[in-house]
C-alpha positions as CSV (number, residue, x, y, z in Angstrom):
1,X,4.4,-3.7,12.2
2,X,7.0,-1.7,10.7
3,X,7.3,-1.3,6.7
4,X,9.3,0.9,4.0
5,X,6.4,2.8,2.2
6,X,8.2,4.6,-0.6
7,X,11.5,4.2,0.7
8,X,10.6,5.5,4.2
9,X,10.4,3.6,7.2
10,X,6.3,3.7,8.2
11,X,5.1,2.1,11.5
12,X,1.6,0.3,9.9
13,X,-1.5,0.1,12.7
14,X,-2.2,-2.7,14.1
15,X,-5.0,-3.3,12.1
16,X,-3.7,-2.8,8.9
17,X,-3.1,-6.0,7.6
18,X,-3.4,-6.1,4.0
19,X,-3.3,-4.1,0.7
20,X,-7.1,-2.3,0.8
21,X,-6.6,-2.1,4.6
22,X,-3.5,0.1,3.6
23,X,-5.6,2.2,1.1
24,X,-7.9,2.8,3.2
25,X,-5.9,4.2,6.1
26,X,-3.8,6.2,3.5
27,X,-7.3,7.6,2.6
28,X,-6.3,6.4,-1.0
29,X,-9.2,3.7,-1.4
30,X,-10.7,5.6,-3.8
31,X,-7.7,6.3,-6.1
32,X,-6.1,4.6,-8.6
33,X,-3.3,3.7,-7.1
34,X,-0.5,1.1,-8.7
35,X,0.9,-1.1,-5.7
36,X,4.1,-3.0,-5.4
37,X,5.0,-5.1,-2.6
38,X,8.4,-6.5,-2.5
39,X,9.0,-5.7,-6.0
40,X,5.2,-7.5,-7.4
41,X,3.0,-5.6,-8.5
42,X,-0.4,-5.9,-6.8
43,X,-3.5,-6.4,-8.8
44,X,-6.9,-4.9,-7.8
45,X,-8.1,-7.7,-7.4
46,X,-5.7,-9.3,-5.2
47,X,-5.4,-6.1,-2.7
48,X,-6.9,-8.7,0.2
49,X,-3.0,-9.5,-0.1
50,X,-1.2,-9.4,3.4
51,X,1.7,-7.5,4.3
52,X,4.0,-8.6,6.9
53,X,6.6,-6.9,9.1
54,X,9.6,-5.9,6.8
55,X,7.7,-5.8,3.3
56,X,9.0,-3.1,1.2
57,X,5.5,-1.3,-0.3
58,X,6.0,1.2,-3.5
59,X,2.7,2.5,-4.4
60,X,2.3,5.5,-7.5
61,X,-1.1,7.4,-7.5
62,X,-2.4,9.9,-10.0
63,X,-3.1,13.3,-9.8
64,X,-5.4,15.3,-12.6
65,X,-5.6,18.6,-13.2
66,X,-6.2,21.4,-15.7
């Protein structure tokens, strides 16, 4: 399934299905991370949402430091 993650073109395993999935194989599951899909913002709680061929997927996470 092919996306735009960020404005890039991203070819998603097949596999990845949904939101978390996503996360998870961005190894960012354990961020906070703020995700848009197709300009909505994604709740937590919702992250079982799916994404389909074409969605465009904007996500922000944080980085700390000192």
């Amino acid at each position: 399934m092919d996306i735009t993650l960020n404005g890039n073109s991203y070819v998603l395993p097949k596999d990845v299905t949904n939101v978390q999935q996503l996360l998870e194989h961005l190894e960012l599951s354990e961020r906070i991370v703020i995700v848009e899909v197709n300009k909505e913002i994604v709740q937590k709680e919702n992250y079982d949402r799916s994404i389909r061929d074409q969605d465009e997927v904007e996500m922000i996470h944080f980085v700390g430091g000192g």
